[in-house]
C-alpha positions as CSV (number, residue, x, y, z in Angstrom):
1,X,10.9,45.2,-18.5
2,X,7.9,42.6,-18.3
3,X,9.2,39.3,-16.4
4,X,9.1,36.5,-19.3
5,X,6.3,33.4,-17.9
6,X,6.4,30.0,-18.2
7,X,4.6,28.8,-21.4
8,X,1.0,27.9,-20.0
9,X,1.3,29.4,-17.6
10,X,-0.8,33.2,-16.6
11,X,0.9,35.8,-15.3
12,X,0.8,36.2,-11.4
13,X,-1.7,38.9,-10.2
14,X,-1.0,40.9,-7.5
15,X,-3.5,41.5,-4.8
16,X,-3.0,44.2,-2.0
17,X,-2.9,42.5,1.5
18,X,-2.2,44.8,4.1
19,X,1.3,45.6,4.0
20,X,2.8,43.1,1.7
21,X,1.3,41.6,-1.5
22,X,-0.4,38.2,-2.4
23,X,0.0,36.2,-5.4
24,X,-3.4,35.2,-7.0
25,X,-3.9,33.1,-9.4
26,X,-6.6,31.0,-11.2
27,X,-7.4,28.2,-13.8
28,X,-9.7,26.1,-15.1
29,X,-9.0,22.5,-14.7
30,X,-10.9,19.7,-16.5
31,X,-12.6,17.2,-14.2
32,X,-11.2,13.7,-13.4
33,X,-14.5,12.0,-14.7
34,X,-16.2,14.1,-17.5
35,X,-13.3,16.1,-19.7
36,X,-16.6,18.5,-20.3
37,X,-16.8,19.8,-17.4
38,X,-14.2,21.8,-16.1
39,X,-13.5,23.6,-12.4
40,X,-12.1,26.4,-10.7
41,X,-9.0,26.1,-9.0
42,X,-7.6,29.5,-6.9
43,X,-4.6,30.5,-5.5
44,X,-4.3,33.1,-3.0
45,X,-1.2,33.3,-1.0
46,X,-1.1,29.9,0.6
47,X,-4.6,28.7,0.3
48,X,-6.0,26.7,-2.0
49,X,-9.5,26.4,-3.3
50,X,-11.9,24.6,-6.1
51,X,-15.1,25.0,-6.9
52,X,-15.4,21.2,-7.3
53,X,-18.2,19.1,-5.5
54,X,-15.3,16.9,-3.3
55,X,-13.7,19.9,-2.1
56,X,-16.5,22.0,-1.4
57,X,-19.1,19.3,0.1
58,X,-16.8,16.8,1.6
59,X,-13.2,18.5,1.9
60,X,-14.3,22.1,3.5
61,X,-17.2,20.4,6.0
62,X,-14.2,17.7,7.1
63,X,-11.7,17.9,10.0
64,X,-8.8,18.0,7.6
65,X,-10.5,21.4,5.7
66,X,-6.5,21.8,4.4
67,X,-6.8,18.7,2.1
68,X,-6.1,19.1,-1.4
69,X,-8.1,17.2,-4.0
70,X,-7.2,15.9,-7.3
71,X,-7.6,19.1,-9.3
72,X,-5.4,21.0,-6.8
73,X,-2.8,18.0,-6.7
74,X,-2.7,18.2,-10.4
75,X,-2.1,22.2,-10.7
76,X,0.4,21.8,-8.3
77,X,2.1,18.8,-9.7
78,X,2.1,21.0,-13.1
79,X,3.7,23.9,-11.3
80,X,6.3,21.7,-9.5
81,X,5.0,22.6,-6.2
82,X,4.9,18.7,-4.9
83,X,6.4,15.7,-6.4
84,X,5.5,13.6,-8.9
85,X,2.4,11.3,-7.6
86,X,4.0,7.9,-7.3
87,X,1.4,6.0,-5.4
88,X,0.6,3.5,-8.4
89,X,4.4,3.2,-8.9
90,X,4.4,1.9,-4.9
91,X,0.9,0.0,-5.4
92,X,2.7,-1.6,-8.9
93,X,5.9,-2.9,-7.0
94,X,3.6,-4.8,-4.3
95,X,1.2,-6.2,-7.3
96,X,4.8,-7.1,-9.3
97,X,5.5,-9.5,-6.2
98,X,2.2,-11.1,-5.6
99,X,1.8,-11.7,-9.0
100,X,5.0,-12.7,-9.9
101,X,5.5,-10.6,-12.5
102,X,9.3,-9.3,-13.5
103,X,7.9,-6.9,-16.3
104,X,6.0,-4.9,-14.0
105,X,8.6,-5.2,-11.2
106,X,11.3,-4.0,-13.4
107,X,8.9,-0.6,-14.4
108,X,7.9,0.1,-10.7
109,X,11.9,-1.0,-8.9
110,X,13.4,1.2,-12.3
111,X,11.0,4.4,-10.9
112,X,11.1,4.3,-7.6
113,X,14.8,3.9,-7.3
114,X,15.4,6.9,-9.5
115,X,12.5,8.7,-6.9
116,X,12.4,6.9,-4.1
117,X,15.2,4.9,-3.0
118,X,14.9,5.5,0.3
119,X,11.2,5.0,0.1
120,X,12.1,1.7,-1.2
121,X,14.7,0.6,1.2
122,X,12.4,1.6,4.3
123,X,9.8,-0.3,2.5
124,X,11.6,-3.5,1.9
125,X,11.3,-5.4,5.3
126,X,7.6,-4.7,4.8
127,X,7.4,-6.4,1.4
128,X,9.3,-9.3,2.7
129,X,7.1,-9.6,5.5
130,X,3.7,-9.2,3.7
131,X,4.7,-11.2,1.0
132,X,6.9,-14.2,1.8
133,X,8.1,-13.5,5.6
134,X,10.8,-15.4,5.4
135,X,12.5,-13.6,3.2
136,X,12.3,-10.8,6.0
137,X,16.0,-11.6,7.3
138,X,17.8,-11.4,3.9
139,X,15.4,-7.4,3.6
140,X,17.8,-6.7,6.7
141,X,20.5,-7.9,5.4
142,X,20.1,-5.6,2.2
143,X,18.3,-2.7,3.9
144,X,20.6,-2.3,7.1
145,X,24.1,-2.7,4.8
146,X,26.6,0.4,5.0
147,X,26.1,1.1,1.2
148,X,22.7,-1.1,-0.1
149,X,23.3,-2.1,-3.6
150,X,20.5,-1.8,-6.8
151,X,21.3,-5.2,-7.6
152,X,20.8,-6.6,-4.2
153,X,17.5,-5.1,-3.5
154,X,16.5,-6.4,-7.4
155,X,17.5,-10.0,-6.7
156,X,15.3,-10.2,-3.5
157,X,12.2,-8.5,-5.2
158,X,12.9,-11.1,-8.2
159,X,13.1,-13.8,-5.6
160,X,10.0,-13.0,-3.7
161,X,8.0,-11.9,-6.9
162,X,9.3,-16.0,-8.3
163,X,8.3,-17.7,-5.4
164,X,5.2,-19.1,-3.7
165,X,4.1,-16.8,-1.1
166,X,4.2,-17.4,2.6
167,X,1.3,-14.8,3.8
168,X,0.8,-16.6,6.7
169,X,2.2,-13.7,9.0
170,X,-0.1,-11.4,7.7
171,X,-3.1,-13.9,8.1
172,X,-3.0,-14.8,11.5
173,X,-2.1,-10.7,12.3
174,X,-5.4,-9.8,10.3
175,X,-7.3,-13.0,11.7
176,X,-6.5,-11.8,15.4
177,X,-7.5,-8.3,14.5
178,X,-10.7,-9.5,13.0
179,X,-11.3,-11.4,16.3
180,X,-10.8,-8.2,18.6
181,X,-13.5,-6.0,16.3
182,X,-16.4,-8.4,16.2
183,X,-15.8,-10.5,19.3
184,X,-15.1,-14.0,17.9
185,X,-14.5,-17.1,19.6
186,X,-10.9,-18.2,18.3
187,X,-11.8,-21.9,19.1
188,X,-15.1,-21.7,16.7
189,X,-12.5,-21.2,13.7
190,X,-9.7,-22.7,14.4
191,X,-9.8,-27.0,15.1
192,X,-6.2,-27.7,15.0
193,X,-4.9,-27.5,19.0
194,X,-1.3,-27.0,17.9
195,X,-2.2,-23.8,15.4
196,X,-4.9,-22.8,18.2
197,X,-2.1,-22.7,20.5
198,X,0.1,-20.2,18.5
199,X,-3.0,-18.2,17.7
200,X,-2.9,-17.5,21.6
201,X,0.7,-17.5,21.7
202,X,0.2,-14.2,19.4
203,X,-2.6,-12.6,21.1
204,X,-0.5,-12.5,24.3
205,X,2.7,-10.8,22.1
206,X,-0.1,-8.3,21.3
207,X,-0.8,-7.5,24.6
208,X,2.9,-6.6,25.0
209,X,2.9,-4.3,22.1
210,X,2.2,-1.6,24.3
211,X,5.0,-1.8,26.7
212,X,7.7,-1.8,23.6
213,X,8.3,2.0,24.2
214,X,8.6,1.9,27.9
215,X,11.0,-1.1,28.4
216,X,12.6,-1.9,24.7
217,X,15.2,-3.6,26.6
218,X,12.5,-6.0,28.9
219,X,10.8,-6.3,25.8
220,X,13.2,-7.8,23.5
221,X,14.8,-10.0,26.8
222,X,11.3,-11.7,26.2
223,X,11.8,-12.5,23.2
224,X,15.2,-14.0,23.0
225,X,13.9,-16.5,25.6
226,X,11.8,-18.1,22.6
227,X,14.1,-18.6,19.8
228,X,15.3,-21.9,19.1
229,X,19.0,-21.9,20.4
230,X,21.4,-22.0,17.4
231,X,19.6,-21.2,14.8
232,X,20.8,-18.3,13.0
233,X,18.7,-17.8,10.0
234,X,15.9,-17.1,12.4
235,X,18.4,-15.1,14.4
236,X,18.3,-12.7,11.6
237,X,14.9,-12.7,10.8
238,X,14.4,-11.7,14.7
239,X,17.0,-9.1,14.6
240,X,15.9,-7.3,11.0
241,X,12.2,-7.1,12.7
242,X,13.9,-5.3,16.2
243,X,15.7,-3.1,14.3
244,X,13.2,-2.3,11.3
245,X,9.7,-1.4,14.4
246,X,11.8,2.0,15.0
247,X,11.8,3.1,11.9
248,X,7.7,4.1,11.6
249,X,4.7,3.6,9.7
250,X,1.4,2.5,10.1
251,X,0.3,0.7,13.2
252,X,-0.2,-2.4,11.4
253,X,3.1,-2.8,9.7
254,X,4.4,-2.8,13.2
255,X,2.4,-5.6,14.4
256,X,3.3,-7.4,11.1
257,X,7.0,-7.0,12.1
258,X,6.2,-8.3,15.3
259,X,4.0,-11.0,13.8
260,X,7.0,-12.4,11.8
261,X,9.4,-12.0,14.6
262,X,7.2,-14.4,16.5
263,X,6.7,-17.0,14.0
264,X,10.7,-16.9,13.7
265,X,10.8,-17.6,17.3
266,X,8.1,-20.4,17.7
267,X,8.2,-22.4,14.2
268,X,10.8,-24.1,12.9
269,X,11.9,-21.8,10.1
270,X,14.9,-23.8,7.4
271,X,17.6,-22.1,6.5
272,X,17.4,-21.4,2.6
273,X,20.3,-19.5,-0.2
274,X,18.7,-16.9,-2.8
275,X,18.8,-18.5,-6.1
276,X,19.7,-16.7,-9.1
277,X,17.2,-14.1,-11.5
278,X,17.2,-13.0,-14.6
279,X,19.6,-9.2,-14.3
280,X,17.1,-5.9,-14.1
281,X,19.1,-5.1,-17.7
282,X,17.5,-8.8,-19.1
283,X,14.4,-7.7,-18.0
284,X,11.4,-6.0,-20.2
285,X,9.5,-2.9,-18.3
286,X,6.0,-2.9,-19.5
287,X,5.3,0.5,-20.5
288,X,2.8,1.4,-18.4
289,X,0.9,0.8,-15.0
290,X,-2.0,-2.0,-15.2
291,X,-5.1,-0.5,-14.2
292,X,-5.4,-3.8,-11.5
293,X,-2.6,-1.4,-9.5
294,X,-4.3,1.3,-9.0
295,X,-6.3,0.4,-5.8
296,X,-7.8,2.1,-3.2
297,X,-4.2,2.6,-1.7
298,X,-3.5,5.2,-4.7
299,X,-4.3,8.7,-5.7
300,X,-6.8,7.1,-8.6
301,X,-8.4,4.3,-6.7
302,X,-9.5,6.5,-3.7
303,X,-11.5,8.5,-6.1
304,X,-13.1,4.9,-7.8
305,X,-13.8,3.9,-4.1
306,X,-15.6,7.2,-3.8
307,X,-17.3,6.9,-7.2
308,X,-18.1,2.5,-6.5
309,X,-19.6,3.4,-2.9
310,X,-22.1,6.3,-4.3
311,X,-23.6,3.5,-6.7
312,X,-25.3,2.1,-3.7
313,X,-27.8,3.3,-1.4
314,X,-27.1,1.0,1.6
315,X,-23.3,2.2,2.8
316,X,-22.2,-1.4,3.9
317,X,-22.6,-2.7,0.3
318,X,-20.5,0.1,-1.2
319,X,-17.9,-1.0,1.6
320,X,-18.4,-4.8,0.5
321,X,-17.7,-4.1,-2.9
322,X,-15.4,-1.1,-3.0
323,X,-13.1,-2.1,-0.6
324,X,-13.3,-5.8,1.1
325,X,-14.2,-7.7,-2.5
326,X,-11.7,-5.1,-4.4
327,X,-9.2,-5.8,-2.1
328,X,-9.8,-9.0,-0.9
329,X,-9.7,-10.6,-4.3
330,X,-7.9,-8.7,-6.2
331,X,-5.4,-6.2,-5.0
332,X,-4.4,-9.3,-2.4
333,X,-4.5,-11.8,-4.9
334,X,-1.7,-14.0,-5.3
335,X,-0.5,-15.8,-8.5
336,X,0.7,-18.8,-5.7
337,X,0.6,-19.5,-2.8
338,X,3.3,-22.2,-0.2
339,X,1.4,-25.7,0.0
340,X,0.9,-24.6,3.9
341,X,-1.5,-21.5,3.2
342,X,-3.6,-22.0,6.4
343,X,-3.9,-18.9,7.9
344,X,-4.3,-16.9,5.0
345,X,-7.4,-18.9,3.6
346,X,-8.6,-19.1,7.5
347,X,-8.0,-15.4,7.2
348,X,-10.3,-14.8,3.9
349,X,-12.8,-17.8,5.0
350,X,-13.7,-16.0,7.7
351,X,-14.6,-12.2,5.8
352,X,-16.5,-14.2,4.0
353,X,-18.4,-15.7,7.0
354,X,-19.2,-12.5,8.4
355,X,-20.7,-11.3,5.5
356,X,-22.9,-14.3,5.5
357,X,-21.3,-16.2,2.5
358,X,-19.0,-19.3,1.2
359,X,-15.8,-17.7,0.2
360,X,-17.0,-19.6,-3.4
361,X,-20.1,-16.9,-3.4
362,X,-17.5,-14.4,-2.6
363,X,-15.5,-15.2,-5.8
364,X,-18.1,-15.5,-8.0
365,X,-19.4,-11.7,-7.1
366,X,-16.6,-10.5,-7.6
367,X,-16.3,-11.6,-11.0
368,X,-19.9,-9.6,-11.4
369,X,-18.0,-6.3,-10.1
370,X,-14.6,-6.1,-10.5
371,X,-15.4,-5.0,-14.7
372,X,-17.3,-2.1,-13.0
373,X,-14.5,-1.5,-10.8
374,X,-12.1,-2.0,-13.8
375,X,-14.5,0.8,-16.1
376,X,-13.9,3.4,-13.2
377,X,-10.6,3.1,-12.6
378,X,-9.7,3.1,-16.0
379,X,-12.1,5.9,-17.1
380,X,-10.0,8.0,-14.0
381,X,-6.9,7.6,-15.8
382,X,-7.8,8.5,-19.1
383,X,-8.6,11.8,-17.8
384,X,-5.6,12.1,-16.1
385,X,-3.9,10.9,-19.0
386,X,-6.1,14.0,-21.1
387,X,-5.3,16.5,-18.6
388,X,-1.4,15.5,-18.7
389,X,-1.7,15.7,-22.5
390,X,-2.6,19.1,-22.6
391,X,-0.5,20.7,-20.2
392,X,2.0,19.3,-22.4
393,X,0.9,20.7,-25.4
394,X,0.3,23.9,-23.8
């Protein structure tokens, strides 16, 4: 008796393969960018292929030949061989805060805690941190509790999306990064001795960075010597950073960590209460993702970074626009910022001086690009939003 299929789906062919057989299998699969053309993807045991231009040209001749690209993520998506794709879902929540935006924060908290929670909970710290660092201590106090509550986690995120943010953790990190690459004097940007002394104060916790592995305990020792004696609210801003370094990701959240754990040590940081937010159940979703969320940090915006950068012949413009004015002043944007915002606009003064231009220029060119930017993106999504269409109707 014939094995029923899936509907849409073709029936597995058998290959011969030595001793044991090999499921093959093939579609075609409409591009991302042009719904009239259409590609090739194979299946052969394991391996995947395409016939399309990234996979061939740029995937096959990289060192990571095993990548997948969008029209094999997509098959395999429709054959429930990976999860759902929530990167603009993880993109949306970070927008939600810096924007201050409880419609989108509701769609993007109510999806990734049906997904993701743990996603989310190991994310939290990091939000706090990148977005108002002060909020850092109460992330620990959610994140690190025997049984973290929904509604706990949603009152912070309201609270940080409601609030002026406090970047100024991330600035300095980035600013001393920025330093390092191109070799800039510290003293020819910053004038104020007092901030020019923390800004050195941080470049010598850097220094340490390395040694955390081999000698936690040392490390940490060090540490404790600089905060302020009695103050607990920075106590548990310190200990939320110890305890959240262990638990991975990138390289720079770790410094960011770090980065808030020294400003809690060496600034006076005032105790403060949560106040109270509208409930998650009061709250609106909108009913989709904003095209502004899908950056180069998600499955869509990597391929409009790809697409942006090949509209220019000289490489370092395709950067300035795909990437540092996309990001820069958009997906970073923030609806307000604390009255105190100097190392963040130290931070973005500076870009713009190494480009050779007023952060003013800078603003007004990105006006010129970001409807480009905008067209792109949103011409991505539409195809995705075809392509999910007719696997639906299929």
């Amino acid at each position: 008796m014939k094995q029923d299929t899936f509907k849409g789906f073709e029936e597995p062919k058998p290959e011969k393969n030595g001793k044991k057989e090999r499921l093959v299998q093939e579609w075609e699969v409409p591009s991302w960018t042009d719904p009239t053309t259409r590609y090739k993807v194979r299946r052969e045991g394991s391996k995947w292929t395409c016939t399309c231009y990234f996979f061939t040209e740029r995937i096959q001749k990289s060192e990571k030949p095993n990548r997948d690209c969008k029209h094999i993520q997509f098959k395999k998506e429709e054959l429930g061989i990976i999860k759902e794709d929530l990167s603009g879902y993880k993109s949306a929540i970070q927008k939600a805060l810096r924007r201050g935006s409880l419609p989108l924060l509701k769609l993007s908290f109510s999806k990734l805690w049906e997904k993701e929670p743990k996603w989310l909970l190991w994310r939290l710290p990091i939000l706090a941190a990148e977005e108002t660092w002060t909020y850092t201590g109460y992330a620990g106090r959610v994140v690190f509790a025997e049984n973290p509550q929904r509604e706990d986690v949603w009152k912070l995120l309201a609270n940080i999306a409601l609030h002026p943010k406090n970047k100024e953790a991330e600035g300095i990190r980035i600013l001393a990064d920025k330093c390092i690459l191109h070799k800039e004097d510290p003293k020819r940007l910053i004038r104020d001795v007092e901030r020019l002394n923390i800004f050195y104060g941080w470049m010598e916790v850097r220094k340490r960075i390395e040694t955390i592995e081999a000698d936690k305990e040392g490390f940490w020792a060090w540490w404790n010597g600089w905060l302020t004696s009695g103050n607990d609210f920075a106590a548990e801003i310190l200990k939320t950073c110890k305890r959240r370094v262990y638990f991975g990701g990138m390289s720079g959240d770790k410094e960011l960590l770090l980065t808030v754990a020294y400003f809690a040590c060496v600034l006076k940081v005032e105790p403060f209460e949560l106040e109270e937010v509208p409930a998650e159940e009061e709250e609106e979703a909108l009913t989709e993702i904003p095209w502004y969320c899908w950056d180069m940090h998600t499955s869509i915006g990597k391929i409009a970074y790809y697409q942006i950068k090949k509209m220019f012949q000289d490489e370092s413009m395709g950067e300035y626009v795909g990437m540092e004015l996309w990001f820069n002043l958009g997906s970073a944007w923030c609806d307000s910022l604390v009255e105190d915002s100097y190392w963040w606009e130290l931070c973005l003064k500076a870009w713009a001086k190494r480009r050779g231009k007023t952060l003013d220029k800078c603003r007004e060119e990105y006006k010129r690009w970001i409807p480009k930017i905008r067209e792109r993106v949103e011409r991505i999504l539409a195809a995705r939003r075809r392509n999910g269409q007719k696997s639906t109707n299929q």
